[in-house]
N, C-alpha and C positions, 0 to 999 in steps of 0.2 A: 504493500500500500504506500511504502513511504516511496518509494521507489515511483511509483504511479506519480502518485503527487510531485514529485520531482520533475518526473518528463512532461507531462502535463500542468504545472503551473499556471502558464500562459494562459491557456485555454481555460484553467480554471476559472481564473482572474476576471475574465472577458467574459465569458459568458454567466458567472458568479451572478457578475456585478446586472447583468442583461434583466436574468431572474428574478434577481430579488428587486429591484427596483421596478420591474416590471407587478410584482406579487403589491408593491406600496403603493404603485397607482390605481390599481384597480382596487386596493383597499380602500381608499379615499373614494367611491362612485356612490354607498349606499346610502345616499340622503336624499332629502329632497326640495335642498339651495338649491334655486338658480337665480342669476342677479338680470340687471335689464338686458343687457346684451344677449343673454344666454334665450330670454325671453323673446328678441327679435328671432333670432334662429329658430326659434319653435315655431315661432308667429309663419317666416316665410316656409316654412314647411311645411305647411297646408294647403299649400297652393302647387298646383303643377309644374311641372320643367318649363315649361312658358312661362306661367307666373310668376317664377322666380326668375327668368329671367326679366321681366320688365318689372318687377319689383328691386331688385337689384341694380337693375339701371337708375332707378331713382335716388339709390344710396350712396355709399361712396366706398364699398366694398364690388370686387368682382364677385363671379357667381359660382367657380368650382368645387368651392367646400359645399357650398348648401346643395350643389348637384350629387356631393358623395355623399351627404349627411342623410338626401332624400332618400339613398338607398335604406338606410337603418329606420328611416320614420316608416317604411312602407312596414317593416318589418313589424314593429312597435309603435303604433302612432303615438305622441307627445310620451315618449317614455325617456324619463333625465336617464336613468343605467345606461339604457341601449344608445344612446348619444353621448354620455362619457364613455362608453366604450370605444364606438367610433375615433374619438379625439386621441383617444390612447393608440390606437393601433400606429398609425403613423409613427408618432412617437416611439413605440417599441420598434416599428422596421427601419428608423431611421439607426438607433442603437443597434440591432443583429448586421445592419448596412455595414457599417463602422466595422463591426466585428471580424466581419470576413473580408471587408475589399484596405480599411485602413489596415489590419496584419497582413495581408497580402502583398499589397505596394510597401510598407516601411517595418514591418515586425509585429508583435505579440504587446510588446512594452509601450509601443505609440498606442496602439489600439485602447488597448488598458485604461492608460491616462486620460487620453479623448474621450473616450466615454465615461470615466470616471469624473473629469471637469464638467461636461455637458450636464450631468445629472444631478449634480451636488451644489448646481450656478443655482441661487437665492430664488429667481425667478423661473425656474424652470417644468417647477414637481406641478404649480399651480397652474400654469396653461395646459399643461398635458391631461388634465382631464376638465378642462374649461371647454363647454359645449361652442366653440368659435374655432377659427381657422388658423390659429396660430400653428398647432402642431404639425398640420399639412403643409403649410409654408416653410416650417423650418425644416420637414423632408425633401421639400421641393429645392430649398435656395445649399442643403445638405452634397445632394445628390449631384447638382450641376458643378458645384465647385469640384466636389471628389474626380468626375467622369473629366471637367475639362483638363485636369491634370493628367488621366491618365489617356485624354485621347493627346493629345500634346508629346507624354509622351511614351506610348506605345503605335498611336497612330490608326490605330483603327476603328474602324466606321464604326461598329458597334458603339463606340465609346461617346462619339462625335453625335449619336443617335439617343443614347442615354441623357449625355450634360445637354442637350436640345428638349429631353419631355422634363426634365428639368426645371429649364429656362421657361418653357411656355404654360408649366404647372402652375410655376410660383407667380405669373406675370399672371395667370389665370385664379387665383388664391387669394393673393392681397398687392396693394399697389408698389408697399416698401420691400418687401419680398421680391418684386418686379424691378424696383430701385435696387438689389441689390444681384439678381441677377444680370443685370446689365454692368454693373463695375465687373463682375466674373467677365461677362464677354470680353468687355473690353482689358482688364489684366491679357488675357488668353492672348488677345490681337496683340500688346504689346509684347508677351510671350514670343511669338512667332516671329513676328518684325525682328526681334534682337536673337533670334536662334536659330528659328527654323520657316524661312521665307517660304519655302514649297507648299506649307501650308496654309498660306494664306486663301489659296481658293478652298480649301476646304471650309476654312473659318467662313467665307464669303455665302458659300452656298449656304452653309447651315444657317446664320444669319437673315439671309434670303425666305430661305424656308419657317424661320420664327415670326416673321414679319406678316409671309401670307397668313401664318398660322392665328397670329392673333388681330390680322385685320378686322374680322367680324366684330371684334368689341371697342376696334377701334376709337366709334363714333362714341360710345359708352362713356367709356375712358373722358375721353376729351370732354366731355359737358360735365363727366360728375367733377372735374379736375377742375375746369371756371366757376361750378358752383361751390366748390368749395373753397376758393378763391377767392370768393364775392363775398363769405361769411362763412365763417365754422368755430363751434363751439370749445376750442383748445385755447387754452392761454398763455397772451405772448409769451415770449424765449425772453428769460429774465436770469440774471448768476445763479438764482433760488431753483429756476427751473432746470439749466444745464445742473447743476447738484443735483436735482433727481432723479437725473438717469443714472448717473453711478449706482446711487441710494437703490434705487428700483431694479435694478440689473444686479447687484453684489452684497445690497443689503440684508440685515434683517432682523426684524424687528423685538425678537427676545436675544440678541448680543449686540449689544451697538459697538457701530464700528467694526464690524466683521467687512463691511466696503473697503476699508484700510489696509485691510487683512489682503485682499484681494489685488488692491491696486498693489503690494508691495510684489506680491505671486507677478502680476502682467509688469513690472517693471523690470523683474529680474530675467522672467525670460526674453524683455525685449533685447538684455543684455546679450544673452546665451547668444539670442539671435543675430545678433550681429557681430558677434566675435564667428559666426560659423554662418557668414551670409554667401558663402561662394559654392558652399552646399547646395545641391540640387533639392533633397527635400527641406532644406532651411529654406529656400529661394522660396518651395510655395510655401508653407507653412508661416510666410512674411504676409505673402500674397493672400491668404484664406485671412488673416487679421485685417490686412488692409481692406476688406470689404466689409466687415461690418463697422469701421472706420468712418469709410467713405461715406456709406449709408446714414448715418447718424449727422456728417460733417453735413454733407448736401440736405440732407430733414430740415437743418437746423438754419442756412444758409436761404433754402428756397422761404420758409418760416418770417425770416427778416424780412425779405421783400415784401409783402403783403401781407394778409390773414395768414396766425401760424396754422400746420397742416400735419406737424410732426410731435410725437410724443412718446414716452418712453417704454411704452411696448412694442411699439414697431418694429426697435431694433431685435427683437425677440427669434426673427425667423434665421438673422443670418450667424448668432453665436454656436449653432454648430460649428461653423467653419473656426471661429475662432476659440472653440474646444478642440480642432486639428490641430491648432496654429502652438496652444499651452501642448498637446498632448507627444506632438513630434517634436521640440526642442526638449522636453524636459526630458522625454525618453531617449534624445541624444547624450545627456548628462548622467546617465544611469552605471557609464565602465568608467568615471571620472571622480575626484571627489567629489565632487556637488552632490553625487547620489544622496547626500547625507540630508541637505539641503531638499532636494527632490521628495524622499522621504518624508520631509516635516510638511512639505506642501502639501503629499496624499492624507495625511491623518489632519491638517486643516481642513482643505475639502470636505472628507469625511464625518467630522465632528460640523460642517455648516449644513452638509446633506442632511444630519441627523434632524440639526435646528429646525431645516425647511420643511422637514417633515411634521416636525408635531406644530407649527405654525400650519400646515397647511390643514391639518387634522383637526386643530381649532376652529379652520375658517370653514372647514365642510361640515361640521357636526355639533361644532360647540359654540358660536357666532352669531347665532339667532335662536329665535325662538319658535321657527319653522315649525318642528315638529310636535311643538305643543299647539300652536296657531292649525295647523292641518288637520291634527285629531278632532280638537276643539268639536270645527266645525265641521267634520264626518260623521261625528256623534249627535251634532246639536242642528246643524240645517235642516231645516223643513222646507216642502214645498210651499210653502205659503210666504216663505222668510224672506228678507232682503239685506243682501249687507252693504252701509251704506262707508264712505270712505271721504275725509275732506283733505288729504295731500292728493290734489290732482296729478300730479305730475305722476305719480304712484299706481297709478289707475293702469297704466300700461300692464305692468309687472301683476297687478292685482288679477286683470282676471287671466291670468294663469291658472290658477288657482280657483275663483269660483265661476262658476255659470253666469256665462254675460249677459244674460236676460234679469238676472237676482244681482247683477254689480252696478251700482250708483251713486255718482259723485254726491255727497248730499246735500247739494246746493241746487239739482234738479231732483230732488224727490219729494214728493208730497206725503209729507207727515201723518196729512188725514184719509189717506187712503185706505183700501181692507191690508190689513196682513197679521199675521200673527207675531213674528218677530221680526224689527231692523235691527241687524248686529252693525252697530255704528266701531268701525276703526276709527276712531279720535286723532289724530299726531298733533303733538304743543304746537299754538302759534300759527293755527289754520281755522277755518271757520267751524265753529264747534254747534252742537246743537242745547240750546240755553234751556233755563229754568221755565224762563220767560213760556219760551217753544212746549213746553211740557203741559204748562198753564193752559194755554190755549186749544190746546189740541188735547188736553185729558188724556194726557201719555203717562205711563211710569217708565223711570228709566235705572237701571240699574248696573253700576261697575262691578265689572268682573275680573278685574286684574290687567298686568302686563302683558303684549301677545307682541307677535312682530312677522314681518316677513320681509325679506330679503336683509339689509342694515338698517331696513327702517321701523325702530320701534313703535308702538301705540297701544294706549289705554283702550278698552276693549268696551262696550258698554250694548245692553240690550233695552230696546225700546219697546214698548208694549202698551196697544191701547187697556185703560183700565177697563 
C-alpha cells in the first residue's frame, strides 16, 4: 500500500482534491435560498428557447447558460437542486479538464496546484453552485486559454477547434467572459507573430469562423451594450471600489485580511515568474495571468468613460486561467528550495478553502430564515388567504415563492374585501398597515414573529376580519 501510494501520489492528489470538493459543492445545494438573480433565471425558464431568446435580448446577459439550464428545468421544473446541480457540473468538468490535459502538457505537480488555487480562491465555492452563468463561463474562458496553448503548440486542428467552442461558448455565456476570451485571441496572435508566423492563417480562419459564429447575436450585443451605456445600475469606479475587487476575489469575511494573504502568494510568484520568463511554460503561464489582468484593467477603463459596466464578479470567469498561471510557476519551484515556501502556500490555500466553506454553509442554510418562512406558510396558506408584502422592490423574489394570484403589494389590496387570512410581510420603513386601517375596516391583526426570505428580513403579521 505504501508503495501504491508512492507511485501514485500524483494522481492521488488531483483527483483527491477533484472529489472531495466536488462531495462540498453538492453538499451546499439542499436549501431552498435563492437570491434575485437566481430568481430571474427561474423566471426566464418558463419561457421557450424563443422566449428566452428575446427575453434575453432585452437584458444585458447572452443566452447560453439559460439554453443549458433549460435543459435541467425540462427535467424538474422550478427545482433550486436540479439547477445547482446544473451550475456544478461545469464547475467539476472544468477541474477533471485540469486534471488530465494540465498533467499532460506540464506534470502531476502543476495540475495539483491549479486546481488546488482555483478551489480554495474566497470567491469561488459560492458561484459554483449559484443558479447563474458564472460557472459555464469560467469552463468556457478555462478551456480556450488551455486549447490555445496547446494548438500553438502542438498545432493541431483538433486543438484550434476546441480553444474556438471555447471562444464562442464564453462570448455566448457572458459578455466579460467574451472580454476575456478575446485578450486569449489576441495573446495567441501575438504568440505567433513572434514564433510561429505559418500560423497565422490558421489563427485567421479560426477567427473568421468565430465571427460568423456569433454574428447572429451580433445585433443583440450591440443594443444591450448602448443600453447599458445610456444607464446601469453599478456604481462609479471609486479607490473604495477598485479595493473591492481584491476584497471580493481573495477575501473573506470570518479572517480579515486573508486578501493580504493572497496578494503576498501573487507577488511572489510574479517573482518566480520572471526570474524563469524564457521558459516556454512560464511564457504562458504569464500569458493565462495577463488575461484576467486585462479583463478587469479594460472593465474598469471602458467604466470611466461613461456609465460604469464592470464589477467584481465578472472577473470570476477568467481566474481559472490564473489558477494555471499560480499553479505552473509554483510547481516549477517544487526540486528548488522554495519548495518550503510553496509548501506554506498549499496549507494557506487550504486553511482559506476550509474558511470558504463554512462561510458559504452559512450563507446556504444558516443566512435567512427561508426555511422557517416556507414551512410557515405550507402549513398555514389557505385558499382563501392573501399574502400581502410592502418592500416592493421584493415583490420580484416574492412570488417565487407564493402563488401570484395570492401575492400583493399592499398598497393595491383592499383590506375590505372577502378573505380569511392577509399574511402581511411588514419590512421597517415601508408603508405599513396602521391601527388606524384596523379601525376602519374591523380587522384584527396579529404578530407572529421574525420571518424572512432571501437577506430580507420582516415582521410577519396576520390580518383577519373580526
Amino acid at each position: 500500500m505504501k508503495e501504491f501510494i508512492k507511485k501514485n501520489i500524483g494522481n492521488i492528489l488531483i483527483w483527491g482534491t477533484i472529489v472531495f470538493f466536488t462531495i462540498l459543492y453538492v453538499s451546499l445545494i439542499f436549501n431552498k435560498n435563492v437570491w434575485t438573480d437566481e430568481v430571474f433565471t427561474f423566471d426566464l425558464l418558463k419561457y421557450d428557447l424563443r422566449g428566452i431568446v428575446e427575453k434575453t435580448a432585452e437584458d444585458v446577459h447572452p443566452p447560453l447558460y439559460y439554453f443549458y439550464a433549460k435543459i435541467f428545468e425540462l427535467v424538474s421544473p422550478q427545482n433550486i437542486q436540479i439547477q445547482k446541480i446544473a451550475a456544478i457540473i461545469p464547475m467539476v468538468a472544468i477541474l477533471v479538464y485540469m486534471g488530465v490535459v494540465i498533467k499532460k502538457e506540464f506534470g502531476e505537480a502543476h495540475a495539483f496546484l491549479s486546481i488546488l488555487f482555483l478551489t480554495c480562491l474566497p470567491c469561488t465555492m459560492e458561484f459554483a453552485v449559484q443558479i447563474r452563468m458564472y460557472s459555464l463561463a469560467l469552463f468556457f474562458v478555462t478551456l480556450s486559454g488551455i486549447e490555445a496553448y496547446r494548438a500553438y503548440v502542438h498545432g493541431n486542428i483538433k486543438h484550434w477547434i476546441y480553444m474556438g467552442i471555447g471562444v464562442l461558448g464564453a462570448a455566448y455565456t457572458h459578455y466579460f467572459a467574451f472580454v476575456s476570451v478575446c485578450f486569449v485571441m489576441f495573446f495567441l496572435l501575438l504568440v505567433i507573430l513572434f514564433g510561429k508566423r505559418k500560423m497565422i492563417k490558421n489563427w485567421l480562419i479560426c477567427s473568421c469562423a468565430l465571427i460568423i459564429g456569433y454574428a447572429p447575436w451580433l445585433p443583440s450585443f450591440i443594443k444591450q451594450y448602448t443600453s447599458v451605456r445610456e444607464s446601469y445600475w453599478i456604481p462609479p469606479i471609486t479607490v473604495e471600489v477598485l479595493e473591492g475587487y481584491i476584497t471580493w476575489t481573495f477575501g473573506l469575511e470570518l479572517v480579515k485580511g486573508a486578501e493580504i494573504g493572497y496578494l503576498i502568494l501573487l507577488t511572489v510568484v510574479f517573482v518566480w515568474a520572471c526570474m524563469g520568463i524564457k521558459k516556454k511554460k512560464t511564457g504562458f503561464a504569464i500569458l493565462c495571468m495577463l488575461v484576467p489582468t486585462a479583463t478587469t484593467v479594460s472593465g474598469v477603463l471602458i467604466s470611466l468613460t461613461k456609465s460604469p459596466i464592470y464589477r467584481d464578479q465578472y472577473i470570476l470567469p477568467a481566474l481559472g486561467l490564473l489558477s494555471i498561471y499560480v499553479g505552473i510557476v509554483c510547481a516549477g519551484k517544487l526540486k528548488s528550495k522554495a519548495k518550503y515556501v510553496v509548501a506554506l502556500f498549499t496549507v494557506f490555500m487550504l486553511f482559506c478553502g476550509a474558511v470558504q466553506y463554512k462561510e458559504c454553509y452559512r450563507q446556504e442554510y444558516k443566512n435567512s430564515y427561508i426555511d422557517k418562512t416556507v414551512e410557515f406558510f405550507a402549513e398555514n396558506l389557505g385558499e382563501n388567504d392573501y399574502v400581502l408584502y410592502n418592500y416592493e422592490a421584493m415583490g420580484f423574489v416574492y412570488k417565487f415563492y407564493f402563488p401570484q394570484d395570492r401575492l400583493i403589494y399592499v398598497e393595491n389590496f383592499d383590506l375590505s374585501c372577502e378573505y380569511d387570512n392577509a399574511w402581511f410581510l411588514y419590512t421597517a420603513n415601508n408603508w405599513p398597515v396602521t391601527e388606524n386601517d384596523c379601525i376602519n375596516y374591523n380587522l384584527g391583526m396579529d404578530y407572529l414573529g421574525v420571518y424572512g426570505i432571501e437577506h430580507n428580513d420582516f415582521d410577519l403579521y396576520r390580518i383577519y376580519h373580526k
